[in-house]
C-alpha positions, 0 to 999 in steps of 0.5 A: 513507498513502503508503511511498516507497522505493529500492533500491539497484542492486548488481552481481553478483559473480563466484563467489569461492573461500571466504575471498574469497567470504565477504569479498565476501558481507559487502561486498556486504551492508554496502553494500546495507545502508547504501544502503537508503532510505525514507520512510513518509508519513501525512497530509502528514507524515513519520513514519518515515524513514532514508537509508542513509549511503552512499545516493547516488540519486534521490528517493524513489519511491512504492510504487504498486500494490505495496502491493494485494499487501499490502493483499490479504494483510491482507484475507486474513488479517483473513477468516481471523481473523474480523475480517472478512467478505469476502462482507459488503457494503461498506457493512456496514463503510463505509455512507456509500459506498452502495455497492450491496448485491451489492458485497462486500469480496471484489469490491474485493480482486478489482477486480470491483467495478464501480467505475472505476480512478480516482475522477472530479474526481480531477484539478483542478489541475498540482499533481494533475497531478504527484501525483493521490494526494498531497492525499488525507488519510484525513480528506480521503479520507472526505469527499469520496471516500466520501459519492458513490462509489456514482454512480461505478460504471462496470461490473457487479460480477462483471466484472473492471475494474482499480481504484486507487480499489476498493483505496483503499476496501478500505483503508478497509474494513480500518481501520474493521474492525480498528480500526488503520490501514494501516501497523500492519496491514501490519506485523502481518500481512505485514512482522513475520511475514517478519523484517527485509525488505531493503527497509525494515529495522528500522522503530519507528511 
């Protein structure tokens, strides 16, 4: 699952008397408002989208490492309700990684799993090149990530190692677990609780 998003740029105001300031506040959040952008993506496909009227930038971006923030939040959460055990080993929840048994859901959110940043043959083609993570269904992801992962350890567990791939599998984890995917998690248990966030607004999946 992949979120694309941009932000509009707005400029600081100068501090107004009272009537003024208060019309300038409410200009000022029209246009963010209606300059908001973005796009969730699933499987290849399109499934929420909304670009703001007055949207007038670049391209979508990807969210990248932002959403590990989300995703330890969800971890965190699902710990504390019982949904998960971080202390379980991976392959309680995903056996098919044969992961060894010292690799626990706790060292995937804290990259101290000794799996390396990036799953090896990752990158085969120009078209990887420009986008490593785009042709990576769950489905996909399940078949030709998972079954190996374990020959990919690269480090001890214990020892701190930035992992992109750790993440994508902690992700896993969490869906098997609860039984929902990424998005519903993540609005669940970090968007919902906050309101409306500027950045996304209003979203129905």
């Amino acid at each position: 699952m992949e979120l694309q998003a941009r932000t509009p740029r707005t400029a600081q105001m100068p501090r107004q008397p009272s009537a003024a300031a208060d019309t300038v506040e409410a200009m000022s959040w029209m246009v963010r408002t209606k300059s908001k952008a973005y796009r969730l993506r699933s499987d290849g496909r399109v499934d929420v989208e909304r670009i703001g009227t007055l949207h007038q930038g670049a391209p979508m971006l990807e969210w990248g490492s932002v959403t590990k923030t989300v995703t330890a939040s969800i971890a965190d959460r699902l710990g504390r309700e019982g949904v998960i055990d971080l202390s379980m080993p991976v392959t309680e929840y995903l056996p098919q990684s044969r992961l060894p048994l010292d690799a626990d859901v706790r060292s995937l959110a804290e990259h101290t799993s000794g799996l390396p940043r990036l799953p090896r043959r990752m990158i085969t083609s120009m078209g990887d090149a420009r986008d490593p993570y785009a042709k990576y269904t769950t489905a996909r992801f399940d078949s030709d990530i998972l079954p190996d992962i374990g020959e990919q350890l690269r480090g001890q567990v214990g020892t701190f190692e930035y992992s992109n791939l750790g993440y994508a599998i902690l992700t896993r984890v969490l869906e098997v677990a609860a039984d929902q995917d990424w998005w519903t998690l993540a609005k669940r248990y970090v968007f919902d609780p906050l309101g409306p966030p500027p950045l996304l607004g209003p979203v129905s999946v």
